[in-house]
N, CA, C and O atoms as a GROMACS GRO file, in nm:
protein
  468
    1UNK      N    1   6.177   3.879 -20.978
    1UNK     CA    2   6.229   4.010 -20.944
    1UNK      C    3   6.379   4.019 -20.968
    1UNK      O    4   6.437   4.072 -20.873
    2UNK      N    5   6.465   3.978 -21.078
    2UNK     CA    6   6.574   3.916 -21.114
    2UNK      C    7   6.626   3.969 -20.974
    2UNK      O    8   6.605   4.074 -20.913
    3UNK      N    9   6.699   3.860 -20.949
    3UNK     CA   10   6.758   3.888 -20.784
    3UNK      C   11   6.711   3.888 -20.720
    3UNK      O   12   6.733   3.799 -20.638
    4UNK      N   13   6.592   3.994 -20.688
    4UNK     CA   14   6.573   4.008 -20.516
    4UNK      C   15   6.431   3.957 -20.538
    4UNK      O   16   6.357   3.941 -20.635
    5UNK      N   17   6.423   3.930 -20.358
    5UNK     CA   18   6.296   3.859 -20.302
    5UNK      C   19   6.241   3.945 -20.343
    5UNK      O   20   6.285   4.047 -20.396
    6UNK      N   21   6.105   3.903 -20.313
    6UNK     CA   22   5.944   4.047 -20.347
    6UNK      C   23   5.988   4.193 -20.241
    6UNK      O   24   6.000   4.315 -20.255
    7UNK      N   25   6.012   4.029 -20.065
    7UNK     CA   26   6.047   4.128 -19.979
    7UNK      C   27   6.182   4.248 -20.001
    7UNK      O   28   6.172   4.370 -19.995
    8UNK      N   29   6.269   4.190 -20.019
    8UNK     CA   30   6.382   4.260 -20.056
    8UNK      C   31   6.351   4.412 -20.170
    8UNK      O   32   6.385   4.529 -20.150
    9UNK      N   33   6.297   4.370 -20.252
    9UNK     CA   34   6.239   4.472 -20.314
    9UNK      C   35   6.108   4.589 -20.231
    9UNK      O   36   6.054   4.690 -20.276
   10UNK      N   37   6.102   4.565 -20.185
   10UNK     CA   38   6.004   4.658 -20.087
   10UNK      C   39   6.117   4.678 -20.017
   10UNK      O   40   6.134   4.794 -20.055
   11UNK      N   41   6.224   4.656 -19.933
   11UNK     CA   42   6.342   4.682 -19.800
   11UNK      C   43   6.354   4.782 -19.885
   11UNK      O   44   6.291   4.882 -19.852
   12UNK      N   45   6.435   4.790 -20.019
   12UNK     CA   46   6.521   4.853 -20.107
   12UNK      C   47   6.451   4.972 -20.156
   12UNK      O   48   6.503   5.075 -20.200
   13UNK      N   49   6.332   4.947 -20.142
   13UNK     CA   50   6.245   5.072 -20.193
   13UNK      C   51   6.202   5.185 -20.120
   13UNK      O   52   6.215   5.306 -20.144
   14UNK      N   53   6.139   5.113 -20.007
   14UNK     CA   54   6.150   5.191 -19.865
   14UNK      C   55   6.239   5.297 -19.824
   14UNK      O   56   6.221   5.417 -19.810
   15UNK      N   57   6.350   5.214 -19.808
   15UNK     CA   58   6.521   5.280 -19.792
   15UNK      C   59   6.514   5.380 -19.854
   15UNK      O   60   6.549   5.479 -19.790
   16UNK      N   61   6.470   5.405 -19.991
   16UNK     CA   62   6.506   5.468 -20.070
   16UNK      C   63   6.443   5.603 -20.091
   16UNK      O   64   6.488   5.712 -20.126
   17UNK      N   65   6.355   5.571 -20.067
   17UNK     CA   66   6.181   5.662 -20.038
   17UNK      C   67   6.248   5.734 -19.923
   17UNK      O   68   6.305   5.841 -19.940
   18UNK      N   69   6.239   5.660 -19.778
   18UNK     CA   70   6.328   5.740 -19.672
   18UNK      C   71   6.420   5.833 -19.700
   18UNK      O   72   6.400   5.950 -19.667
   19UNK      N   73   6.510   5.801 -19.750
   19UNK     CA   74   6.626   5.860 -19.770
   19UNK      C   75   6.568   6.013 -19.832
   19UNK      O   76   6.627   6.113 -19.793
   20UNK      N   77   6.489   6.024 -19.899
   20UNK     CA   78   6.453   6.110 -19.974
   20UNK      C   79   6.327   6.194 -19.886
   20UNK      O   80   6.240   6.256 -19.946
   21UNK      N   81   6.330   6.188 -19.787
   21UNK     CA   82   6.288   6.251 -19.631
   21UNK      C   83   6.070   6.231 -19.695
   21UNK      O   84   5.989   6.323 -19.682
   22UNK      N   85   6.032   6.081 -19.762
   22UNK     CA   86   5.937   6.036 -19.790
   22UNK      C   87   5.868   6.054 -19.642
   22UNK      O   88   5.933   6.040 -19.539
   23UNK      N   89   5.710   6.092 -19.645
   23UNK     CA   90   5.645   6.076 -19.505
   23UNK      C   91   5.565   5.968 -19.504
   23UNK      O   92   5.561   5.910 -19.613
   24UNK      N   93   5.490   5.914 -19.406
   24UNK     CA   94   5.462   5.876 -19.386
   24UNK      C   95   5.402   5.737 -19.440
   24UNK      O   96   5.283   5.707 -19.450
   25UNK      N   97   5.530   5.650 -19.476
   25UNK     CA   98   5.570   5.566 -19.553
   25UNK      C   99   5.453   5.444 -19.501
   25UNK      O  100   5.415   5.448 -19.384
   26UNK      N  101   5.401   5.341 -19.591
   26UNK     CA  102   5.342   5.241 -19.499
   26UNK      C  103   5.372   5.127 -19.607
   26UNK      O  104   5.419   5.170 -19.712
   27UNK      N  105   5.354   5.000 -19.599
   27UNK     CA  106   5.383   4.882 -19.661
   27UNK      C  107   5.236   4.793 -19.609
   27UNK      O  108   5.188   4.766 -19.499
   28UNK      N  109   5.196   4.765 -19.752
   28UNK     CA  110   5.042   4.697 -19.706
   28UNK      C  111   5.092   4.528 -19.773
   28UNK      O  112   5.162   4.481 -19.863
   29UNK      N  113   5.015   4.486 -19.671
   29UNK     CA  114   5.080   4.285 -19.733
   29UNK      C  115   4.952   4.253 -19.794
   29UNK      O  116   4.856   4.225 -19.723
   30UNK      N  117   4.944   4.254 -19.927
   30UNK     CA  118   4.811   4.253 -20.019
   30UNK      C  119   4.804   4.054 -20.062
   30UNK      O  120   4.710   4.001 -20.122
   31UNK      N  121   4.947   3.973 -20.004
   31UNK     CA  122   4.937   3.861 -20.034
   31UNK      C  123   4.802   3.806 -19.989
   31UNK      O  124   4.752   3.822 -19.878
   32UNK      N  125   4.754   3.739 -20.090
   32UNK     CA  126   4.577   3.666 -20.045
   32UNK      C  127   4.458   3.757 -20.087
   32UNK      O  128   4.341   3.719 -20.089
   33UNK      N  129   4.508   3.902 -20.125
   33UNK     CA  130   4.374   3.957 -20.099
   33UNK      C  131   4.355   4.002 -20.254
   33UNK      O  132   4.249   3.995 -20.316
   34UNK      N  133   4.454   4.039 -20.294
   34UNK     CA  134   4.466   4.095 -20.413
   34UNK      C  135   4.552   4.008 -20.518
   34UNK      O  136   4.662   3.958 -20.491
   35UNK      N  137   4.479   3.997 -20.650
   35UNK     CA  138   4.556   3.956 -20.739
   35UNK      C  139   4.657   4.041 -20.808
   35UNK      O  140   4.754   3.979 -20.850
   36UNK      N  141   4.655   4.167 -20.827
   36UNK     CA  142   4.712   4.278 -20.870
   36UNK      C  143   4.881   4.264 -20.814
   36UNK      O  144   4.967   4.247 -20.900
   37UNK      N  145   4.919   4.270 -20.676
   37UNK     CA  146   5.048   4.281 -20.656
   37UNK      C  147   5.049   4.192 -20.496
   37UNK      O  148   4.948   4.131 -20.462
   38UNK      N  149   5.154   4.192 -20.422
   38UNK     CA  150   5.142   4.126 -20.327
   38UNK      C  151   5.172   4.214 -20.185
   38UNK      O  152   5.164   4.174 -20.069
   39UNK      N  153   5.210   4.345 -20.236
   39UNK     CA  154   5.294   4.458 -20.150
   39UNK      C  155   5.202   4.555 -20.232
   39UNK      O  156   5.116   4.512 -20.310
   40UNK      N  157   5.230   4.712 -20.206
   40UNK     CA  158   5.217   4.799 -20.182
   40UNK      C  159   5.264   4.887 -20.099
   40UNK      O  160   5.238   4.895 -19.979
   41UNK      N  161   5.348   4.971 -20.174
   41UNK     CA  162   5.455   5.057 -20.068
   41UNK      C  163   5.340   5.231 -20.105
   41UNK      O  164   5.294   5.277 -20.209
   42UNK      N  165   5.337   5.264 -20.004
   42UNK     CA  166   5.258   5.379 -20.004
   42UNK      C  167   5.325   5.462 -19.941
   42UNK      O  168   5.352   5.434 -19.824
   43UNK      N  169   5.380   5.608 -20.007
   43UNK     CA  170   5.412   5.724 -19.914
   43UNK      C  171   5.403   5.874 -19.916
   43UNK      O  172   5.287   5.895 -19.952
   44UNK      N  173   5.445   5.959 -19.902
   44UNK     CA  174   5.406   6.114 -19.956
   44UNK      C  175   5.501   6.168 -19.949
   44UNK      O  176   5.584   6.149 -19.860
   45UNK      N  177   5.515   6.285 -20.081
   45UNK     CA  178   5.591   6.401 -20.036
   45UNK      C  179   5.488   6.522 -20.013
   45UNK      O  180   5.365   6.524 -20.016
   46UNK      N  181   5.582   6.619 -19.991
   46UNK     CA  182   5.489   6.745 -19.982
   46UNK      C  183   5.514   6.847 -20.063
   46UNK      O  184   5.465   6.960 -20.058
   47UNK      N  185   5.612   6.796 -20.158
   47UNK     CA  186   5.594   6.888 -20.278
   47UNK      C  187   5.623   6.757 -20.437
   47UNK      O  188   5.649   6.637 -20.442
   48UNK      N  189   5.604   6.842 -20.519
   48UNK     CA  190   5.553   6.761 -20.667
   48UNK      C  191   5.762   6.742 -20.685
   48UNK      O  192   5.798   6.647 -20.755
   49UNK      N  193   5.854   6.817 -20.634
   49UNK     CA  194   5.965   6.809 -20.705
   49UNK      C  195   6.011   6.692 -20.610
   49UNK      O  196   6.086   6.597 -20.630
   50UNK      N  197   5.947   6.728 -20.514
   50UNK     CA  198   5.998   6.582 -20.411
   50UNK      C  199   5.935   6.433 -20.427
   50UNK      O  200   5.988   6.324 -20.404
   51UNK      N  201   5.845   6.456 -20.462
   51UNK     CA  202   5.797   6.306 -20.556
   51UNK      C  203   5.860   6.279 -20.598
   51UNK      O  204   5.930   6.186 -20.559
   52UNK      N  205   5.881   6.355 -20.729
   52UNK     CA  206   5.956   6.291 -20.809
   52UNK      C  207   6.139   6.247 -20.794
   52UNK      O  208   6.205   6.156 -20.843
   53UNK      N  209   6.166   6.335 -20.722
   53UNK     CA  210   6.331   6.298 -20.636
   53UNK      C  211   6.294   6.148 -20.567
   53UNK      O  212   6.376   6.057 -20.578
   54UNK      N  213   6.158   6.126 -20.489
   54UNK     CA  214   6.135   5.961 -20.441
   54UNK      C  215   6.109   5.905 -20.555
   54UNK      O  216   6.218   5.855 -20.583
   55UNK      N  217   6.055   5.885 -20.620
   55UNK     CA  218   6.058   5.810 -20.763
   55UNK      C  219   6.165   5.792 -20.802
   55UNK      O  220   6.205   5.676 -20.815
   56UNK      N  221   6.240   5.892 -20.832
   56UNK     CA  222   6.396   5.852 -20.905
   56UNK      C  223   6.473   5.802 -20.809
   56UNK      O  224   6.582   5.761 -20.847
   57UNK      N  225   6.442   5.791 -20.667
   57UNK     CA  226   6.562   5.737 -20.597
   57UNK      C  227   6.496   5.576 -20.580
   57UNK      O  228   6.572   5.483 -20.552
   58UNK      N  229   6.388   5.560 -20.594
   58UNK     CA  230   6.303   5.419 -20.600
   58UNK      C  231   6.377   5.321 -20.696
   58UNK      O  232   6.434   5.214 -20.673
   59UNK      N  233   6.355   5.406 -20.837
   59UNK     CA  234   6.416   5.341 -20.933
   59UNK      C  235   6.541   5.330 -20.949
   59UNK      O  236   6.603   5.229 -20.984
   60UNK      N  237   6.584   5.436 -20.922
   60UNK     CA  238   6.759   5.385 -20.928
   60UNK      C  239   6.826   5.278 -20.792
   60UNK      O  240   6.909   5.187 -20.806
   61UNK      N  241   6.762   5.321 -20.669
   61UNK     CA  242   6.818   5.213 -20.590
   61UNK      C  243   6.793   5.038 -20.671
   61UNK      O  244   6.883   4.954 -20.668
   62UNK      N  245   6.663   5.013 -20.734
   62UNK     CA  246   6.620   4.905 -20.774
   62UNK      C  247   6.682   4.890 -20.913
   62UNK      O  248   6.723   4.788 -20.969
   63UNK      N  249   6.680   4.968 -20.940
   63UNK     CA  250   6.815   4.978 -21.126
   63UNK      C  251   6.926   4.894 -21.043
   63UNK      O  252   6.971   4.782 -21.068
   64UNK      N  253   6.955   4.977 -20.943
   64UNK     CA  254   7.135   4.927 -20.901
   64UNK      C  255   7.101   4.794 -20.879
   64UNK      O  256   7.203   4.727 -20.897
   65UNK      N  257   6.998   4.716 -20.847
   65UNK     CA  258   6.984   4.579 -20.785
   65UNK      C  259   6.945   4.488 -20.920
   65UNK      O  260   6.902   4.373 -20.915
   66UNK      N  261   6.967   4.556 -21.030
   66UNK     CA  262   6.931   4.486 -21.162
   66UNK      C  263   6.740   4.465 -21.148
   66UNK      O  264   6.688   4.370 -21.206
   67UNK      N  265   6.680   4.535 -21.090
   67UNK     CA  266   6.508   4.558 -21.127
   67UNK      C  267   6.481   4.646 -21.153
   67UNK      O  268   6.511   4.751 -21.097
   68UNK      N  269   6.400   4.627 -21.265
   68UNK     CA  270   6.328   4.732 -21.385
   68UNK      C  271   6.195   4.689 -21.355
   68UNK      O  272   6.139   4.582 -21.332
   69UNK      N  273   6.149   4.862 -21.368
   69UNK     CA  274   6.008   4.834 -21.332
   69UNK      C  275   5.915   4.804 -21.457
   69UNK      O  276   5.943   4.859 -21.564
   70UNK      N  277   5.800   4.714 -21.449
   70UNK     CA  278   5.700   4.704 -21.602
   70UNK      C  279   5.636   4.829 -21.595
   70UNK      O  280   5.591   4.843 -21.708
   71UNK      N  281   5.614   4.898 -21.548
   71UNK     CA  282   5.519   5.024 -21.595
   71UNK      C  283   5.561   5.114 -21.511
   71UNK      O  284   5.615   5.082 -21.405
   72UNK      N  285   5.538   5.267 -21.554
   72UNK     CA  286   5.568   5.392 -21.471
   72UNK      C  287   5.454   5.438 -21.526
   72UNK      O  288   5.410   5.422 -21.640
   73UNK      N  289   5.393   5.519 -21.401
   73UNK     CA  290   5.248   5.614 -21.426
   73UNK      C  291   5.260   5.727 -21.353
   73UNK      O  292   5.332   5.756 -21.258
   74UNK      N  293   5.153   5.803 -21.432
   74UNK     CA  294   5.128   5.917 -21.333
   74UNK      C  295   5.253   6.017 -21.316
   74UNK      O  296   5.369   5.976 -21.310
   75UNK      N  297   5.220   6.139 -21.308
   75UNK     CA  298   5.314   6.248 -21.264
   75UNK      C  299   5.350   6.332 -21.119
   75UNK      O  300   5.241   6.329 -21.061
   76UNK      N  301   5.394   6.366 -21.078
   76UNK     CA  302   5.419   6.463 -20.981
   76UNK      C  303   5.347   6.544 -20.980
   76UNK      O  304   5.318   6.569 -20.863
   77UNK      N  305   5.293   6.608 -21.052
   77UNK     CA  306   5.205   6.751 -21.086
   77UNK      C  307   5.033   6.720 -21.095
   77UNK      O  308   4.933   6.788 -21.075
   78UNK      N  309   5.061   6.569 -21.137
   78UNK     CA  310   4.903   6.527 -21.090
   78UNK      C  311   4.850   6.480 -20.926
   78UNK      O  312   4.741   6.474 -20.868
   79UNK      N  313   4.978   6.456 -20.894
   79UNK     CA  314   4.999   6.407 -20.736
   79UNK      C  315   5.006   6.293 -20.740
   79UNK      O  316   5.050   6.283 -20.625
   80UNK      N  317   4.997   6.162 -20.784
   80UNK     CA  318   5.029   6.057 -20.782
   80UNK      C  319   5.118   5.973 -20.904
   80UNK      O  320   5.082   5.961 -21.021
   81UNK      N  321   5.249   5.917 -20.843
   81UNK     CA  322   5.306   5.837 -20.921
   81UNK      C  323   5.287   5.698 -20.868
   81UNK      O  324   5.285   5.674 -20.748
   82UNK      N  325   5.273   5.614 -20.956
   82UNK     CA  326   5.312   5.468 -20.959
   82UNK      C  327   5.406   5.431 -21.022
   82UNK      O  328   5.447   5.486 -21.123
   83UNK      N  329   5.459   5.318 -20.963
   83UNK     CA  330   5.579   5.232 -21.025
   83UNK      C  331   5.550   5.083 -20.964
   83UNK      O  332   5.529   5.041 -20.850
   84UNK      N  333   5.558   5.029 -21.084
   84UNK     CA  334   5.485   4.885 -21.138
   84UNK      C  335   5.632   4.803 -21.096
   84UNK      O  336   5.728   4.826 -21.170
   85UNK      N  337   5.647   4.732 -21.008
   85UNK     CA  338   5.739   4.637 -21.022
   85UNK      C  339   5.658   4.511 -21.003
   85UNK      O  340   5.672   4.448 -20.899
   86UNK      N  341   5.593   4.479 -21.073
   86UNK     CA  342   5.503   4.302 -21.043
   86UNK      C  343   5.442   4.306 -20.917
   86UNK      O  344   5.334   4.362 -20.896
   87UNK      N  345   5.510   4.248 -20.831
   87UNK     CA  346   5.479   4.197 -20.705
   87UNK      C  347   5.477   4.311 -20.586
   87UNK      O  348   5.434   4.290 -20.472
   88UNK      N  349   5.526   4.426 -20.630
   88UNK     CA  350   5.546   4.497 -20.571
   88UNK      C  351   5.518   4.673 -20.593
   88UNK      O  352   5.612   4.749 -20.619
   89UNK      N  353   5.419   4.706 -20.583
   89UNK     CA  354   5.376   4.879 -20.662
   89UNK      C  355   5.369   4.993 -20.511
   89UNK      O  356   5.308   4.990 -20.405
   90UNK      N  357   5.476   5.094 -20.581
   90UNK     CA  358   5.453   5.189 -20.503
   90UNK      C  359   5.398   5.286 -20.547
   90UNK      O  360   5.415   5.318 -20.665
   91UNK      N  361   5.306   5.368 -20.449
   91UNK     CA  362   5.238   5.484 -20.493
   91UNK      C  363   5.312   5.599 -20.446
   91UNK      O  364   5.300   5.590 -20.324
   92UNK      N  365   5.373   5.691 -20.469
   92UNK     CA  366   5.404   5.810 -20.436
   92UNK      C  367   5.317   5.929 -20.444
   92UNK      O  368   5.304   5.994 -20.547
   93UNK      N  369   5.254   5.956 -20.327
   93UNK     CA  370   5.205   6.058 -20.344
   93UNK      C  371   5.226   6.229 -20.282
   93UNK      O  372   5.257   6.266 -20.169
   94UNK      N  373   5.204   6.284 -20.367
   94UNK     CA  374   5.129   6.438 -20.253
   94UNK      C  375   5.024   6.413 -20.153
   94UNK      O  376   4.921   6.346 -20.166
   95UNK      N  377   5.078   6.494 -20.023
   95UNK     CA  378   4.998   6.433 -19.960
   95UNK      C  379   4.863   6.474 -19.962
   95UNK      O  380   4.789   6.397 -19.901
   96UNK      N  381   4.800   6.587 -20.024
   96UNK     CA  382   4.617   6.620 -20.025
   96UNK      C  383   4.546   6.537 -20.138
   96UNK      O  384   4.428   6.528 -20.172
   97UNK      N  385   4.665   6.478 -20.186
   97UNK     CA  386   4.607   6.329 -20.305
   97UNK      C  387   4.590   6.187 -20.276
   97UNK      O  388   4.520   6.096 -20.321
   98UNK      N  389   4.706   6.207 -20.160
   98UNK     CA  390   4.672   6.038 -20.061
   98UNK      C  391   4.579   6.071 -20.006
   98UNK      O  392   4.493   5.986 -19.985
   99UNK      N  393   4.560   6.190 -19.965
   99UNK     CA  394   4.445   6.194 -19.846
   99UNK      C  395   4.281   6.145 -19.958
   99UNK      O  396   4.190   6.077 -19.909
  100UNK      N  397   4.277   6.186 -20.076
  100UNK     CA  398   4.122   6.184 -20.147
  100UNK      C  399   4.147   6.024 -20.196
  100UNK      O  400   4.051   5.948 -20.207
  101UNK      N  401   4.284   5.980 -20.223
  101UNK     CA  402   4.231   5.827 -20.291
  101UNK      C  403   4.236   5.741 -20.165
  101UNK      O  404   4.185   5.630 -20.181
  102UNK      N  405   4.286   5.766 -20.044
  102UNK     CA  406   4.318   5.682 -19.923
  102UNK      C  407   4.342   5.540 -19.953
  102UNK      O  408   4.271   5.458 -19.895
  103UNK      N  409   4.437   5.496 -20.042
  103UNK     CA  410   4.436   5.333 -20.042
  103UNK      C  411   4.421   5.288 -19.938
  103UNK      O  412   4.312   5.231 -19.929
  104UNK      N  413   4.510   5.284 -19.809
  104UNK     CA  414   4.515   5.233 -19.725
  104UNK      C  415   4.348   5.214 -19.670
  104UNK      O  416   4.303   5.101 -19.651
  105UNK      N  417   4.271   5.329 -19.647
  105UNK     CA  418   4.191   5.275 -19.626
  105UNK      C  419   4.076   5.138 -19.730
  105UNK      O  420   4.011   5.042 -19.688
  106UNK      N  421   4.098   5.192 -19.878
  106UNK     CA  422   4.026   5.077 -19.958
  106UNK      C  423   4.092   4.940 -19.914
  106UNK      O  424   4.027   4.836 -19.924
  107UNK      N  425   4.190   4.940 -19.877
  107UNK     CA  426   4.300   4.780 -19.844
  107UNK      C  427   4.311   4.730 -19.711
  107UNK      O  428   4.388   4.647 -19.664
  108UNK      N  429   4.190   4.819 -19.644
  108UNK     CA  430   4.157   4.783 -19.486
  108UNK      C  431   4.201   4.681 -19.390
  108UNK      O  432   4.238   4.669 -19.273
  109UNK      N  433   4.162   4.574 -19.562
  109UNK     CA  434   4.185   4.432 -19.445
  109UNK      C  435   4.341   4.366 -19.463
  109UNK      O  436   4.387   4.274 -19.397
  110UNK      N  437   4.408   4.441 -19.574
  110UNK     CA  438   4.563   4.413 -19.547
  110UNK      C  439   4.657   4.456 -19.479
  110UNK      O  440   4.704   4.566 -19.509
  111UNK      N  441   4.714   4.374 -19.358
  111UNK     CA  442   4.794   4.386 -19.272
  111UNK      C  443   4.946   4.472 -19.339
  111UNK      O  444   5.014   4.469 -19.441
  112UNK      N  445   4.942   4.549 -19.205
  112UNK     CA  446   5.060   4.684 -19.261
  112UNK      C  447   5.224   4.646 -19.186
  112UNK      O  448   5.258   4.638 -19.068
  113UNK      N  449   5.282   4.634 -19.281
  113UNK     CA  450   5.381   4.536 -19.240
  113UNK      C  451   5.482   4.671 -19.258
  113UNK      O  452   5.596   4.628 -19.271
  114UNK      N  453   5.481   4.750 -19.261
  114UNK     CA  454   5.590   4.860 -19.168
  114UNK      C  455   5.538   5.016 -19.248
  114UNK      O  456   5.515   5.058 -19.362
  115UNK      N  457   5.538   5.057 -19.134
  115UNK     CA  458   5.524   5.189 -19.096
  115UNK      C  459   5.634   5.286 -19.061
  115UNK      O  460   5.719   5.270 -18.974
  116UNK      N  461   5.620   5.391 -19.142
  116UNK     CA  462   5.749   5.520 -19.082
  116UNK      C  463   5.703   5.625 -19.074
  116UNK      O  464   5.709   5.665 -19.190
  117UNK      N  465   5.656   5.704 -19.014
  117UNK     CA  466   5.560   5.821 -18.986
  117UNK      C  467   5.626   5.930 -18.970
  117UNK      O  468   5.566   6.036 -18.946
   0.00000   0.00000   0.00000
C-alpha cells in the first residue's frame, strides 16, 4: 500500500468519506474470509453528485498519501462506485442501491470494525 498499513488506508478513507457528510459508513474485516480484499469500507450518499464528491475525496486523501487505486468502477448515476485499492475496496453507494445489493448483509460473518451512522 506504498506507505500505509492496509489499516491506515481504511483510517484515511473513512476520514475522508466523513468529511464529505458520507452516511452510514461501516468497515467490514473480510481478513480470513475472503480472498478478494481484507477490508471493505461501505457507505452512502443520498445523492449521485455526492458520491461522487466521496469518491474524489477518497482518492485524493489516498493520492496525498502516495496510494493509487488498481481499479475504479461504476458510476454515481448507476448508484454504485468502487475503488479497488488491493487490500482494501470501498463501495460508495446511493442509498436505495445499498439497500438492493446489501453487502453487509452477504459478509454476515465479517466482523464490523467501525461504524458511523
Amino acid at each position: 500500500m506504498a506507505g500505509l498499513s492496509t489499516e491506515e488506508t481504511v483510517r484515511v478513507a473513512a476520514h475522508a468519506a466523513l468529511e464529505k457528510k458520507a452516511i452510514d459508513l461501516v468497515v467490514l474485516d473480510l481478513q480470513g474470509l475472503s480472498s478478494v480484499a481484507d477490508f471493505f469500507l461501505v457507505c452512502s450518499a443520498r445523492s449521485a453528485p455526492q458520491a461522487d464528491t466521496i469518491a474524489d475525496a477518497i482518492r485524493g486523501a489516498l493520492r496525498a498519501m502516495g496510494v493509487r487505486p488498481r481499479h475504479n468502477e461504476g458510476s454515481a448515476e448507476s448508484g454504485w462506485l468502487l475503488l479497488d485499492y488491493g487490500d482494501v475496496v470501498m463501495h460508495v453507494f446511493l442509498e436505495e442501491t445499498r439497500g438492493f445489493y446489501a453487502l453487509e448483509r452477504l459478509w454476515g460473518d465479517a466482523p464490523l470494525v467501525w461504524v458511523e451512522g
